[in-house]
C-alpha positions as CSV (number, residue, x, y, z in Angstrom):
1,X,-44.1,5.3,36.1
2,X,-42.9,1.8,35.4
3,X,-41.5,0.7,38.5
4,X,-38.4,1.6,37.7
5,X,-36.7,0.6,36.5
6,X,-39.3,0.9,37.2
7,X,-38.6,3.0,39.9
8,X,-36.7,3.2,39.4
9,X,-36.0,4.8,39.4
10,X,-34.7,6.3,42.0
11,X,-35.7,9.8,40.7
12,X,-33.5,11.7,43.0
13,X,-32.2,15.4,42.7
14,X,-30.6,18.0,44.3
15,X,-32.5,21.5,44.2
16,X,-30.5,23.9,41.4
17,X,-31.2,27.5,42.3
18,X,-30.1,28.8,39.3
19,X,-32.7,27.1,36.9
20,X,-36.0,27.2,38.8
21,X,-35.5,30.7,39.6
22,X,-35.3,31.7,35.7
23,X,-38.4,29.9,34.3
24,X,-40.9,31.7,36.2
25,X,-38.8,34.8,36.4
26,X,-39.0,34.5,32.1
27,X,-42.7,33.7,32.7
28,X,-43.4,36.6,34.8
29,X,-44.6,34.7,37.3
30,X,-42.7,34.1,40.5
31,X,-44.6,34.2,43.4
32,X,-43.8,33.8,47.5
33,X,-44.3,30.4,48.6
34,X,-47.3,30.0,50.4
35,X,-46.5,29.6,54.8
36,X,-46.8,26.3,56.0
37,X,-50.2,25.4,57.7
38,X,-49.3,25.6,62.0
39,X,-50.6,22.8,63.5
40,X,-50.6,23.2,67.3
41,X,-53.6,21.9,68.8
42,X,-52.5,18.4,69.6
43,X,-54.2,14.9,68.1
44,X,-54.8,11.7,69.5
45,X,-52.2,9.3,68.1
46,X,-52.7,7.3,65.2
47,X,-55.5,4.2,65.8
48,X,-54.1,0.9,65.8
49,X,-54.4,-0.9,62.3
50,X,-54.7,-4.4,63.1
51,X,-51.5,-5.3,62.0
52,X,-48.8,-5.7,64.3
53,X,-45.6,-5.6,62.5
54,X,-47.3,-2.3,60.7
55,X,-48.1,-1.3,63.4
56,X,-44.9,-1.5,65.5
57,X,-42.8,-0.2,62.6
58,X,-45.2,2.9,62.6
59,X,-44.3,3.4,66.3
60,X,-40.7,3.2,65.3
61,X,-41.3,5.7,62.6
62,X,-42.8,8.7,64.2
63,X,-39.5,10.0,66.3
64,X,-37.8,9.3,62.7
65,X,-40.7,11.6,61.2
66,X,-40.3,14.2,63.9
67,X,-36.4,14.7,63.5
68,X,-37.2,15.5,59.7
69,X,-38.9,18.2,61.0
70,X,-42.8,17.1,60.7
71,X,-44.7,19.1,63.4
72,X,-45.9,15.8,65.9
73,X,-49.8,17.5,65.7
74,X,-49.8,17.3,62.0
75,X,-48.0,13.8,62.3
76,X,-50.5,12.1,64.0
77,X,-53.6,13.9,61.9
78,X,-52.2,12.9,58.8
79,X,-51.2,8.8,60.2
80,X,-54.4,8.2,62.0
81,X,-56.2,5.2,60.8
82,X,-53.8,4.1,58.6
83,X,-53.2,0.6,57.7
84,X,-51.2,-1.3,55.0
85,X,-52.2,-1.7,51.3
86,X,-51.8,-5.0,50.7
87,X,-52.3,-4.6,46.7
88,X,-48.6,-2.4,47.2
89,X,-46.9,-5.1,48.9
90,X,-48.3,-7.6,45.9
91,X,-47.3,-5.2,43.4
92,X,-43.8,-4.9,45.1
93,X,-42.9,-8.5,45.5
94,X,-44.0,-9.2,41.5
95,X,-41.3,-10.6,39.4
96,X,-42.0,-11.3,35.8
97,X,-41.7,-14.5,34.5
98,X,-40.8,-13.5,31.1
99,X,-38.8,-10.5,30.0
100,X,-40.2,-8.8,27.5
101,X,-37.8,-8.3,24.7
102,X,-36.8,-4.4,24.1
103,X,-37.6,-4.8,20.4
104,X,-41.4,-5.9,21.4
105,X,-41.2,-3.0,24.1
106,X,-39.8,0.0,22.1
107,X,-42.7,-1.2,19.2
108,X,-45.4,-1.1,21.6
109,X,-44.6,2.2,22.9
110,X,-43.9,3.9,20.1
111,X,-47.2,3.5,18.6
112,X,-48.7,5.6,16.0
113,X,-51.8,7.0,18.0
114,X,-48.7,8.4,20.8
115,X,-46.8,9.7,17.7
116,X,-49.4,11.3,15.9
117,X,-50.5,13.0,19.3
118,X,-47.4,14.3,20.6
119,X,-46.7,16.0,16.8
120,X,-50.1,17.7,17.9
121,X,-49.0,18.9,21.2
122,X,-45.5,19.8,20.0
123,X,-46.5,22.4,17.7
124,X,-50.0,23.3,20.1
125,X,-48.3,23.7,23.0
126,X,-47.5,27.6,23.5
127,X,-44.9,27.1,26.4
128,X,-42.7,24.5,24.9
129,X,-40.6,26.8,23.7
130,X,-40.0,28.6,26.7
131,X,-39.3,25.5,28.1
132,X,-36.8,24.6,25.5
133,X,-35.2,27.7,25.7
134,X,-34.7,28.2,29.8
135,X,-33.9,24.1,30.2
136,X,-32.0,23.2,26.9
137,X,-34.1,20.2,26.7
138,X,-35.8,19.4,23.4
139,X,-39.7,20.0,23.6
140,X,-39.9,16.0,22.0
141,X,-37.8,15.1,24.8
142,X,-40.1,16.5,27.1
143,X,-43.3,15.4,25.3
144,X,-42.0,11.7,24.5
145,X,-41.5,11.6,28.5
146,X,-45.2,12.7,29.2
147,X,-46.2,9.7,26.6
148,X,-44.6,7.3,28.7
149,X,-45.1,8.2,31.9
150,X,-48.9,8.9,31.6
151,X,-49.8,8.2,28.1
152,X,-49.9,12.3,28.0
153,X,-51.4,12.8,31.8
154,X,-54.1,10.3,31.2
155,X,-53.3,7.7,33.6
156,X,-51.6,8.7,36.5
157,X,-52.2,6.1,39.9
158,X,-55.0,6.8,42.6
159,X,-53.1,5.4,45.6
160,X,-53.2,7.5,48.3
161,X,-49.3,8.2,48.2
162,X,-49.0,8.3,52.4
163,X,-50.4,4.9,52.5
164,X,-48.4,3.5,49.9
165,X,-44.9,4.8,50.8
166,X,-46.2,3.7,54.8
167,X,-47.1,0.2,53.5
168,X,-43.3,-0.2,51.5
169,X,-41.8,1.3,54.5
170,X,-43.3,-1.2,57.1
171,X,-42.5,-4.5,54.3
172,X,-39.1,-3.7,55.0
173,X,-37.9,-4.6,52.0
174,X,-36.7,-1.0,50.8
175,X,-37.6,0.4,54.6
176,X,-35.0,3.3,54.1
177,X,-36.1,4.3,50.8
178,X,-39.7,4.5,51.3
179,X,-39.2,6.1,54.5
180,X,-37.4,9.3,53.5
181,X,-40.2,9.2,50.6
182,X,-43.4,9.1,52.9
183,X,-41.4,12.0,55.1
184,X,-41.1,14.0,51.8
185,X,-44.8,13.1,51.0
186,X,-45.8,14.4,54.2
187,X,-43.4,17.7,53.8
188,X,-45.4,18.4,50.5
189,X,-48.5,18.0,52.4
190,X,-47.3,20.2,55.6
191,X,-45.9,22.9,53.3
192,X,-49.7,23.5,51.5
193,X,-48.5,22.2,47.9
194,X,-50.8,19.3,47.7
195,X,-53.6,18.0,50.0
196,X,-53.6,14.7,51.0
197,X,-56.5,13.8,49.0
198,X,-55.0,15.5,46.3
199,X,-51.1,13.3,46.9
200,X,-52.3,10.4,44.6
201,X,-49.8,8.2,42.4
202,X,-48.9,5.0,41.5
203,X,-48.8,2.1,44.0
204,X,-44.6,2.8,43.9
205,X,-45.2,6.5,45.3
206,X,-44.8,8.5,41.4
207,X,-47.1,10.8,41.3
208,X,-48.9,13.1,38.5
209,X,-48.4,13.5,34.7
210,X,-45.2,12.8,35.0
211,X,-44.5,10.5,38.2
212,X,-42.4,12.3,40.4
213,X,-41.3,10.7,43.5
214,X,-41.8,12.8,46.2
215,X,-38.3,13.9,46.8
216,X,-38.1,14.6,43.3
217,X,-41.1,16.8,43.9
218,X,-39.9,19.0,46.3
219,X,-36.4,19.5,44.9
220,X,-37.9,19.7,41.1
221,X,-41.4,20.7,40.5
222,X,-41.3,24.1,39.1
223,X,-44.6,26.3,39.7
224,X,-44.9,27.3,36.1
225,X,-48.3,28.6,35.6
226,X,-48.0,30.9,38.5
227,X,-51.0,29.6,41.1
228,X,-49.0,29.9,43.6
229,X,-48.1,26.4,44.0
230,X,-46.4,23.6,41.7
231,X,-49.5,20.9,40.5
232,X,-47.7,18.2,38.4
233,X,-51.1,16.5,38.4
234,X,-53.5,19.0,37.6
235,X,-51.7,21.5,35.2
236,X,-49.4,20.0,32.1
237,X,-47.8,23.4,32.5
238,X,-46.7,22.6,35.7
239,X,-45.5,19.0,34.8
240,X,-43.7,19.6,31.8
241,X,-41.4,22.5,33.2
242,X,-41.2,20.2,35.8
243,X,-40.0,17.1,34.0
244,X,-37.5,20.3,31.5
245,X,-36.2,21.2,35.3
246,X,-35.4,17.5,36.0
247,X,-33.6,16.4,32.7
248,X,-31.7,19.4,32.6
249,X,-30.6,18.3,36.4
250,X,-30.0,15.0,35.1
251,X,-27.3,16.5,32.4
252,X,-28.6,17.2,29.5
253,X,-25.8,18.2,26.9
254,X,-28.1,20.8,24.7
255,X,-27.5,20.5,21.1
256,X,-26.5,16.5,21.0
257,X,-28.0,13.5,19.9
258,X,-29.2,11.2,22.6
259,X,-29.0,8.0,20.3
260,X,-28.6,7.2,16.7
261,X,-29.1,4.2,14.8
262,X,-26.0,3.4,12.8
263,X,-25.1,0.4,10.4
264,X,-21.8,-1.7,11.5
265,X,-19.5,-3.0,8.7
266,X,-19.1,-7.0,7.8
267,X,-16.6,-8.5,10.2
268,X,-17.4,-5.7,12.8
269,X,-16.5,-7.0,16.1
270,X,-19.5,-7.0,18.7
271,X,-17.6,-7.3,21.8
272,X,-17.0,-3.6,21.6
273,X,-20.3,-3.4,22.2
274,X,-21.6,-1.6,25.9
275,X,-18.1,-0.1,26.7
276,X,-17.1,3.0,27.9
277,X,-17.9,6.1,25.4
278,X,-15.1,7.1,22.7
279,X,-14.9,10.2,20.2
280,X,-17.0,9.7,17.5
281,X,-14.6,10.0,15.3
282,X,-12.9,6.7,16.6
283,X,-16.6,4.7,15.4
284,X,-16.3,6.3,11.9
285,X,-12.6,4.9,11.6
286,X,-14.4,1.6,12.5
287,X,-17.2,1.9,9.3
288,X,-20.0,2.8,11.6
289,X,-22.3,4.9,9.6
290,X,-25.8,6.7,10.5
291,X,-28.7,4.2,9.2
292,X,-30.5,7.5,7.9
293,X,-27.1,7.8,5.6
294,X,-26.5,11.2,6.9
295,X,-23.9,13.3,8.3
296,X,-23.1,13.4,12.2
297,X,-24.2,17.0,13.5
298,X,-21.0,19.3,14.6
299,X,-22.1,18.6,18.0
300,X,-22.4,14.9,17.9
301,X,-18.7,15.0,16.2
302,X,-17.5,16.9,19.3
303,X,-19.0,14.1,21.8
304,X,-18.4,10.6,22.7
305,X,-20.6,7.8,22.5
306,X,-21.4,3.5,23.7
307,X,-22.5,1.4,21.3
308,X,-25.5,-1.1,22.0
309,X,-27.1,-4.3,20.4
310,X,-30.1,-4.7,22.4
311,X,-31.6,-6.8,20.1
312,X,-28.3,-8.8,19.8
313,X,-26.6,-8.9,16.4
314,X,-30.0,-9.2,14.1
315,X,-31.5,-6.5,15.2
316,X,-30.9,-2.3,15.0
317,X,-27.6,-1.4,16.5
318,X,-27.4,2.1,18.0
319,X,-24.8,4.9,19.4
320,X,-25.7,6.3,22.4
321,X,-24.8,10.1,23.5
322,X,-24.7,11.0,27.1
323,X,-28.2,12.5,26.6
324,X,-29.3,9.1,26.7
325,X,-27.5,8.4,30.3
326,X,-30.0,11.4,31.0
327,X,-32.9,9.7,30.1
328,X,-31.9,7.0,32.2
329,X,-31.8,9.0,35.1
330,X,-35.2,9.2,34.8
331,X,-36.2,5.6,34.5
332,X,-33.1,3.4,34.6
333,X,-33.6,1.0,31.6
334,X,-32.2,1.3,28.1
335,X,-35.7,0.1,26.7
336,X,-37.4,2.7,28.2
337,X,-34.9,5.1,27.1
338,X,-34.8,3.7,23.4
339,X,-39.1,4.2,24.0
340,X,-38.4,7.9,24.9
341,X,-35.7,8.5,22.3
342,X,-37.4,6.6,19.5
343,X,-40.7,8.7,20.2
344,X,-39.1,11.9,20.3
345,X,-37.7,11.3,16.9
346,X,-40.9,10.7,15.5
347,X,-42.2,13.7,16.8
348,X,-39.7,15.5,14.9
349,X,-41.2,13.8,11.5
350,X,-37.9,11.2,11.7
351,X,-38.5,7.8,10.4
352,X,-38.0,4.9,12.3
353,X,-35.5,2.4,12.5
354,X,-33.8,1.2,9.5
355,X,-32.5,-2.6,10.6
356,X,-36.4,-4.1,11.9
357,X,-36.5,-4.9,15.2
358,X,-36.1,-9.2,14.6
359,X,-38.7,-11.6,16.3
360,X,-37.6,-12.5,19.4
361,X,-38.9,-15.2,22.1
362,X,-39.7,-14.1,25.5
363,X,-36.9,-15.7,28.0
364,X,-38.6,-16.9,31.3
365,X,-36.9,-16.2,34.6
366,X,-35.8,-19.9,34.9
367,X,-34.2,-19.3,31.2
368,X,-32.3,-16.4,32.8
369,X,-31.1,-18.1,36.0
370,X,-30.1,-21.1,34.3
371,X,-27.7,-18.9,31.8
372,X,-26.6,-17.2,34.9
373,X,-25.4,-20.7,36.7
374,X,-24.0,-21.9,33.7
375,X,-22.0,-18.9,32.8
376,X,-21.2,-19.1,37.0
377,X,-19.7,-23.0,36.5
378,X,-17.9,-22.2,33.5
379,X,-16.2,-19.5,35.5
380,X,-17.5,-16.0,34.3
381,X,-18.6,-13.4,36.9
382,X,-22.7,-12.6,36.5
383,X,-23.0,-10.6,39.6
384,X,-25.5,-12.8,40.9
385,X,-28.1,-15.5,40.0
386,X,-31.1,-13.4,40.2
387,X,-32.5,-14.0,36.9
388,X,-32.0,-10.7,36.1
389,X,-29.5,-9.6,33.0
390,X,-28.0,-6.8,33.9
391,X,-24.6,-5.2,32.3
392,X,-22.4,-7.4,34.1
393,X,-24.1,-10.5,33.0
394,X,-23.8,-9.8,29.7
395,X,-20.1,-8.9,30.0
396,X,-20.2,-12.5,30.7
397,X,-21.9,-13.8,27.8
398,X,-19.7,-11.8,25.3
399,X,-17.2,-13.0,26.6
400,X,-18.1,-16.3,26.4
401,X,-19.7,-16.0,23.2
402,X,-16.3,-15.0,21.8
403,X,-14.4,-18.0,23.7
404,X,-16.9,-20.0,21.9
405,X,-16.0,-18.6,18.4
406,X,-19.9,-17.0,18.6
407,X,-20.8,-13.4,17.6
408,X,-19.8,-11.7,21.0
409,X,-22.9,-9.4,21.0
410,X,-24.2,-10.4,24.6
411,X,-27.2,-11.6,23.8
412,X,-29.2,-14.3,24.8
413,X,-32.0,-16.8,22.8
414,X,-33.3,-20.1,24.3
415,X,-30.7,-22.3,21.7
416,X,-27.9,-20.1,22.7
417,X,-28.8,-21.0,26.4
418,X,-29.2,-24.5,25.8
419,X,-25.8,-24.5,24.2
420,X,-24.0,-22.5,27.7
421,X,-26.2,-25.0,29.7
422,X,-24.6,-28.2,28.0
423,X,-21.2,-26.5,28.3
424,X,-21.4,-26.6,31.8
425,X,-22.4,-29.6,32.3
426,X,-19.5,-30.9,30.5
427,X,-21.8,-32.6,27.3
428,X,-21.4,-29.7,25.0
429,X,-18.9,-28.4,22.6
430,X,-17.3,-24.6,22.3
């Protein structure tokens, strides 16, 4: 799982009795959850890693653990010997220096080797149906997530997902988070689910074919095969009707659109771009059309929708449908959902987009924070100079685009930067 935003992901949910229950009860297959393995002969306590700020935080950890719930036997078996990866705290503390643009993004990941598989599995599948049918989520939804997330359960992490969430946990830098993760990771293992050779993941803790956090494991993962236990790594069963479980969690409006690509009339005014959703019917009174030139489903006419420009005002221009907030939940990025959305489409034998994605030059991180201090000095609130360009920075740079008599569409190109930058230093025009 991209690090969520990669992780983003913060792939948290609360357990929904009344949909796990019905899948396997449709299946024919609930089953008692295996007891919990006892653990009561006591362990020596875990062996000193070598590090001391690990180890001291792993001292402060263990009470913490213990509260939770963890049996202290089992505790100290399952953190004996362990010691920091220092490859996670690397992969943690990397910043790009360029951000990719989403046109170059949604290209390379919806590639015609992922489309062409996932029309195979959507129609070889046997359960997808079933899933569709208990969840409401589309079976391209489902598949287009599996793409991403493991390029179809092919590459899913070997970390050992204990170390990993230990050595995040001890950096400090997200100490809470990782915390109540490496607890849950050690409830999964405690409760028989998954054996700790078995808990393996990314270096950010998702796990299996769909990278699940381990929260998100023990409040999502459905047991849909019937073993006896849920195995997002080892059955696709298991993972998909895990991931249907999660989306429908997430919201999913059944029946709906989760984005369209739409043509915007001459004179159309981009500031209106990235607000709060409005009827559909108010976009159509603007001249915004479907791309594909036909009608808007009864459904879609009964929701609201956002409009975005992420490729500014050259490139496709979109409507997005609360299913596409839904996607988000699942990795909080609007490339990643434009990935899922656009491969989903596909896999339903759509076309894709109409307006080409435009060429666009990488922007380093220094590009970033300089348009951030500029748009700072000239009095527009960024959120921060972090070099990242988030929503509220680019409700800054509409709305000094349209101050500056530009097309208000929030988005950024090297030239546009120079421009803000010699703006605010006095030397430039509006």
């Amino acid at each position: 799982m991209h690090y969520r935003a990669l992780i983003i992901l913060a792939l948290a949910g609360c357990a929904d009795p009344q949909i796990e229950p019905t899948l396997n009860a449709a299946l024919g297959t609930a089953q008692p959850a295996p007891p919990p393995p006892v653990y009561a002969a006591p362990t020596p306590p875990p062996v000193v890693s070598g590090d001391p700020a690990f180890d001291a935080w792993l001292q402060s950890f263990r009470p913490k653990a213990i509260a939770a719930g963890l049996d202290p036997a089992f505790l100290d078996r399952e953190l004996a010997g362990l010691t920091p990866d220092t490859g996670v705290v690397t992969s943690d503390g990397r910043q790009p220096e360029f951000s990719k643009p989403v046109g170059d993004y949604v290209k390379g990941v919806v590639s015609d080797r992922r489309i062409q598989q996932g029309r195979q599995y959507r129609t070889s599948l046997p359960y997808l149906a079933g899933l569709e049918q208990t969840y409401g989520v589309p079976r391209e939804i489902i598949l287009a997530i599996w793409a991403m997330e493991s390029d179809f359960g092919r590459i899913q992490g070997d970390k050992d997902v204990v170390r990993s969430m230990a050595t995040l946990a001890a950096d400090g830098r997200r100490r809470a988070w990782a915390e109540a993760e490496l607890i849950s990771a050690l409830k999964i293992i405690a409760s028989g689910k998954q054996t700790r050779v078995g808990l393996k993941g990314s270096w950010a803790g998702a796990m299996g074919q769909t990278q699940f956090l381990p929260g998100v494991y023990l409040s999502t993962a459905i047991d849909a095969d019937g073993d006896g236990h849920p195995d997002i790594w080892g059955s696709t069963h298991d993972a998909l009707a895990s991931t249907a479980n999660y989306m429908a969690k997430a919201g999913w409006r059944k029946g709906e659109s989760w984005s369209r690509e739409v043509r915007l009339p001459p004179g159309f005014d981009y500031s209106l771009s990235e607000q709060d959703r409005e009827p559909l019917s108010v976009w159509t009174q603007r001249g915004v059309r479907r791309a594909d030139g036909l009608p808007w489903s009864t459904a879609d006419q009964a929701s609201a929708a956002s409009l975005i420009l992420p490729s500014g005002a050259n490139g496709p221009a979109f409507l997005i449908f609360p299913n596409h907030s839904a996607i988000m939940r699942y990795n909080n990025s609007t490339a990643y959902a434009l990935g899922v959305g656009g491969l989903a489409q596909r896999f339903q034998g759509e076309d894709g987009v109409v307006t080409p994605w435009p060429a666009e030059t990488p922007l380093s991180r220094a590009d970033r924070i300089l348009a951030q201090e500029s748009l700072v000095k000239l009095g527009y609130d960024t959120g921060g100079v972090d070099g990242a360009i988030g929503p509220k920075s680019r409700v800054a740079i509409r709305a000094w685009q349209k101050a500056s008599g530009l097309p208000a569409d929030g988005y950024l190109t090297p030239a546009l930067i120079q421009r803000l930058a010699a703006q605010a230093r006095g030397t430039g025009s509006p």
